[in-house]
C-alpha atoms as a printed R data frame, in Angstrom:
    type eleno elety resid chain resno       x       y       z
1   ATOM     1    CA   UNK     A     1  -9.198  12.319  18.623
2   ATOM     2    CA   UNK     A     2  -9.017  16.124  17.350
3   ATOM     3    CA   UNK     A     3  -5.507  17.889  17.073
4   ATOM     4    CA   UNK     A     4  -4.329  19.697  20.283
5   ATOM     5    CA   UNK     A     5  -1.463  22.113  21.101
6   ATOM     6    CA   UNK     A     6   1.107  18.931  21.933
7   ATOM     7    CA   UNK     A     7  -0.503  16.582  19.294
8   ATOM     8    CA   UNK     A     8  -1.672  16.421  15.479
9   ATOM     9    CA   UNK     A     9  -4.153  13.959  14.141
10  ATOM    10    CA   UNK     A    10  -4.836  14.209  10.184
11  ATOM    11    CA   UNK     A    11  -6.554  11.839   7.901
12  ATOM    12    CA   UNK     A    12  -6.853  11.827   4.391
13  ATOM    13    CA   UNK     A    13  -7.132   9.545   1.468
14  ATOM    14    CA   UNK     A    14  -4.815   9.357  -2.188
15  ATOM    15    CA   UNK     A    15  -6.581   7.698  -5.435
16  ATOM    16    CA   UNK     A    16  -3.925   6.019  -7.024
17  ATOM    17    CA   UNK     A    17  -4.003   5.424 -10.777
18  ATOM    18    CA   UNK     A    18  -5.638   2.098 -12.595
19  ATOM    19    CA   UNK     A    19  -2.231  -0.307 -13.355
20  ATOM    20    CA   UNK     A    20  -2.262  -3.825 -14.516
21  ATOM    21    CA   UNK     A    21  -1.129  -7.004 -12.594
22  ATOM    22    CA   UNK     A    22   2.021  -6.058 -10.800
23  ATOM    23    CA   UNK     A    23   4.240  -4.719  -8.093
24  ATOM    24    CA   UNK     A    24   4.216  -0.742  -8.201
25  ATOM    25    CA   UNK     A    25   6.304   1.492  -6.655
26  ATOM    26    CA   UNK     A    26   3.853   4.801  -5.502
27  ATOM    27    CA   UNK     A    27   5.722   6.465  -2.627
28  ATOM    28    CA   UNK     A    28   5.402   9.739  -4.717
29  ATOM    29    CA   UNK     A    29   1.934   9.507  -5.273
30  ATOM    30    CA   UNK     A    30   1.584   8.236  -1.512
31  ATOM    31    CA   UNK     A    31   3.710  11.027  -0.270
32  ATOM    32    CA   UNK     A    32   2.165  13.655  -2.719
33  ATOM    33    CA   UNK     A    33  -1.529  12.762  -1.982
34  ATOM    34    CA   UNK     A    34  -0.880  12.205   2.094
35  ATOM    35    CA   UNK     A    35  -2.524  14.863   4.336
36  ATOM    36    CA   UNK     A    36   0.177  17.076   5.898
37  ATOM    37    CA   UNK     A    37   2.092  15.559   7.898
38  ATOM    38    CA   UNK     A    38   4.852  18.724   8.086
39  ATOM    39    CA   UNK     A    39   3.231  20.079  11.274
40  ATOM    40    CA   UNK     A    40   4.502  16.265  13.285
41  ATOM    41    CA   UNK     A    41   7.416  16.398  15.004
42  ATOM    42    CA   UNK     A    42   7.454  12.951  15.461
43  ATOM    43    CA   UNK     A    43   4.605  10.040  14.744
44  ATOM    44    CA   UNK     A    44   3.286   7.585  12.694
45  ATOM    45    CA   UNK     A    45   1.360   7.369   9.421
46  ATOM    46    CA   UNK     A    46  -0.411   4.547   8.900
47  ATOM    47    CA   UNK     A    47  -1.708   3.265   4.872
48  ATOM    48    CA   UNK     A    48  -4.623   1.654   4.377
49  ATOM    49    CA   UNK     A    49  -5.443   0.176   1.310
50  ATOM    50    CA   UNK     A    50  -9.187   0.087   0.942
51  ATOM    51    CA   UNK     A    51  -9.498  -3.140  -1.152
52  ATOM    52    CA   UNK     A    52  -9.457  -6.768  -1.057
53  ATOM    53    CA   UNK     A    53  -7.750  -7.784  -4.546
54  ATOM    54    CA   UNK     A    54  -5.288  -5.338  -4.150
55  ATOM    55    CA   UNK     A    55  -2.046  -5.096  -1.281
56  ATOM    56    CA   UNK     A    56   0.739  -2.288  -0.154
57  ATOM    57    CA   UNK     A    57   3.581  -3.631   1.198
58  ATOM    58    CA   UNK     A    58   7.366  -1.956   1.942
59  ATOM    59    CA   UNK     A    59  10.360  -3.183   0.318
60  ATOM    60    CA   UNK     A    60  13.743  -2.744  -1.603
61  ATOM    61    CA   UNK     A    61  13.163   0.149  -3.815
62  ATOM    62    CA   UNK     A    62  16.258   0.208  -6.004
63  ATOM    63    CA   UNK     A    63  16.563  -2.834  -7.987
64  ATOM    64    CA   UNK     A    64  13.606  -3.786 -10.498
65  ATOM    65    CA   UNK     A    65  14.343  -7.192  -9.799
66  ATOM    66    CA   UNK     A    66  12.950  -7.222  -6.048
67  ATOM    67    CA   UNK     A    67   9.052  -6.300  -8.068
68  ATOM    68    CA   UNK     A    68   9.784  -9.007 -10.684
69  ATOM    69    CA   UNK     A    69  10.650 -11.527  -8.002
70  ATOM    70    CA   UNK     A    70   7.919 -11.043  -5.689
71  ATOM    71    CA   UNK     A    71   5.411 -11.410  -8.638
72  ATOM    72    CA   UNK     A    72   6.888 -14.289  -9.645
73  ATOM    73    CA   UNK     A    73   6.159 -15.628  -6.383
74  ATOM    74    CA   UNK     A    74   2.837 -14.841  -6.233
75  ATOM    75    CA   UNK     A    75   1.959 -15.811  -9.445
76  ATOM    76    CA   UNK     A    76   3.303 -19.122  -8.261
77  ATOM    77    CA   UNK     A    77   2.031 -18.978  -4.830
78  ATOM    78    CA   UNK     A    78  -1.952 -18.009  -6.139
79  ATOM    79    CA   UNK     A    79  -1.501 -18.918  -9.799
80  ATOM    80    CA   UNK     A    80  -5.143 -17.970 -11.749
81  ATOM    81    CA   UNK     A    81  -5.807 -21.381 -13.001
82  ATOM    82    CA   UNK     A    82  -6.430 -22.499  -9.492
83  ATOM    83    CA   UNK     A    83  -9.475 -25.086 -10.592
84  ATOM    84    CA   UNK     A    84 -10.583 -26.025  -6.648
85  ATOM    85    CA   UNK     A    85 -11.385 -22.550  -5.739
86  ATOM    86    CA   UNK     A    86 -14.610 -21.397  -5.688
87  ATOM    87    CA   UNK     A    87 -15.179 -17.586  -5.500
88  ATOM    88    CA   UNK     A    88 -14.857 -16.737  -9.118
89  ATOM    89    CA   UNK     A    89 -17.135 -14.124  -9.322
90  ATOM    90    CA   UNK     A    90 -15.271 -11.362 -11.523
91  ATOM    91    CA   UNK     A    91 -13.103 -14.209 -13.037
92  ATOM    92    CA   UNK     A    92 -10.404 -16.393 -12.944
93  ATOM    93    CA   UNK     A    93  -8.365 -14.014 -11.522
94  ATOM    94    CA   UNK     A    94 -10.743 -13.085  -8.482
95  ATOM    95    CA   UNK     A    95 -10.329 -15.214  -5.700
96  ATOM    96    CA   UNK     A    96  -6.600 -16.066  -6.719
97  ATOM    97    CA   UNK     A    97  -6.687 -11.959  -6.122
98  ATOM    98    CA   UNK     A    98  -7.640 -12.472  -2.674
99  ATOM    99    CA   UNK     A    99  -4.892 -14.998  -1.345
100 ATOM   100    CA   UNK     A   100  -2.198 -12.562  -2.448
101 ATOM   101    CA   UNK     A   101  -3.926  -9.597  -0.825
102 ATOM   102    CA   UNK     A   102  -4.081 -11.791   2.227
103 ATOM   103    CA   UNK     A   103  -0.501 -12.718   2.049
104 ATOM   104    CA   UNK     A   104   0.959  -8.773   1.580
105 ATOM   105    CA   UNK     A   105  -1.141  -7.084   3.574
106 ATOM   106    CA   UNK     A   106  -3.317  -4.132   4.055
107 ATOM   107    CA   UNK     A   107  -1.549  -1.768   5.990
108 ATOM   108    CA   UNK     A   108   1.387  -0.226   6.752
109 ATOM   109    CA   UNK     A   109   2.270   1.792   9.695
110 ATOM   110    CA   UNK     A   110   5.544   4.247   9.211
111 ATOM   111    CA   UNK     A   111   7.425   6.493  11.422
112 ATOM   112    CA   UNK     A   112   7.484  10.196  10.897
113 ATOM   113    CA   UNK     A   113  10.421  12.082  11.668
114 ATOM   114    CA   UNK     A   114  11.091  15.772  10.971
115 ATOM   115    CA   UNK     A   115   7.623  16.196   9.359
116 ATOM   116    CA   UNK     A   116   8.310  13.480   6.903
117 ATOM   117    CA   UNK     A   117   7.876   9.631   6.203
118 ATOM   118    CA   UNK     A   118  10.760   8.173   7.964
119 ATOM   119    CA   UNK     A   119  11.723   5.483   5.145
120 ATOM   120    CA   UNK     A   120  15.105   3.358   5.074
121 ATOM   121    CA   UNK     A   121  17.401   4.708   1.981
122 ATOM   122    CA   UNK     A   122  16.097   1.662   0.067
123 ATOM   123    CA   UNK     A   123  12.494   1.488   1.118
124 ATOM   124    CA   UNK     A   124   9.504   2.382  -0.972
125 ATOM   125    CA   UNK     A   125   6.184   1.748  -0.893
126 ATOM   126    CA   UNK     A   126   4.521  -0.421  -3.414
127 ATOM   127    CA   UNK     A   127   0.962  -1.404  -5.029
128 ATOM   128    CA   UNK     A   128   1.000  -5.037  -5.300
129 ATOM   129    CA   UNK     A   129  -1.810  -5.187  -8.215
130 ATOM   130    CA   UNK     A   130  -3.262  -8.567  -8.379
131 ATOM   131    CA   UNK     A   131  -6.038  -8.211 -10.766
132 ATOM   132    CA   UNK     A   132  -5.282  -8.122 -14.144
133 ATOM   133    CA   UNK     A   133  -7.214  -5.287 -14.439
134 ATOM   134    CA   UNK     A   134  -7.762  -3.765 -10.984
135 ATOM   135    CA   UNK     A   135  -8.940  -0.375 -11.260
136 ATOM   136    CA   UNK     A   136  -8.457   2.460  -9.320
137 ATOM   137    CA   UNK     A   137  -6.876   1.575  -6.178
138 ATOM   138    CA   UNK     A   138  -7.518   4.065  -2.823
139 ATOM   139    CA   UNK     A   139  -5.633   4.323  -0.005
140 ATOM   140    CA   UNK     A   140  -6.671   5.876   3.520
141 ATOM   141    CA   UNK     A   141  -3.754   7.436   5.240
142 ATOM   142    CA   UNK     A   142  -4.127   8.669   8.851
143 ATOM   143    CA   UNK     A   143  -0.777  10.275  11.140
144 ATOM   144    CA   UNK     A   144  -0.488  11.344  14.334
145 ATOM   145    CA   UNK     A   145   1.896  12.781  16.876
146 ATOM   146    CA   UNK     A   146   3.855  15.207  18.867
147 ATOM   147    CA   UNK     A   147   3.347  18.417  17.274
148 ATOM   148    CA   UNK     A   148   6.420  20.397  15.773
């Protein structure tokens, strides 16, 4: 749907560095690398993360603990030396990779307020890495709404 005097549609998409196994927080890099958003009054954005090893998910942003925990719990949940699976084709850590991108999620869908991601004081968004070596990781962000 193309942008209009009462509405704004932009799409874009942020590359977000190679990390190891881990929770990451990225809301800079999500924020920095969005398409503009500063022309919407008020709307959504949503993130797409454009792989199937890797999740985004929005959480706690202030204690390193909260990232710890929840890889701790997937580690636990999916560990790698899973023996009955049977998609292994990049490793021992591939389809154990999957389940925890299953489990957190693809997308995200956030409010914008004011021209701006409309986050909780404590939310951030994170890159749940679940290969041990994932690679680049892209994200396709899209937001819409009333114009400002």
């Amino acid at each position: 749907m193309p942008s209009g005097p009462d509405q704004v549609w932009v799409q874009g998409r942020v590359t977000l560095e190679p990390r190891p196994r881990g929770i990451h927080l990225v809301t800079r890099e999500v924020v920095a690398g969005m398409p503009p958003i500063d022309r919407i009054d008020v709307g959504l954005a949503h993130v797409f993360i454009r792989h199937t090893s890797a999740s985004i998910t929005l959480n706690e942003n202030a204690s390193p603990d909260v990232r710890t925990d929840l890889e701790e719990w997937l580690r636990r949940a999916s560990p790698d030396e899973t023996t009955w699976f049977r998609h292994d084709d990049e490793g021992p850590d591939d389809m154990p990779a999957h389940v925890k991108a299953a489990l957190m999620g693809s997308a995200l869908t956030i409010p914008i307020a004011d021209g701006r991601l409309d986050l909780g004081t404590w939310q951030g968004i994170y890159l749940c890495e679940h290969r041990v070596r994932g690679g680049a990781r892209t994200l396709t962000v899209t937001a819409f709404g009333a114009a400002r």
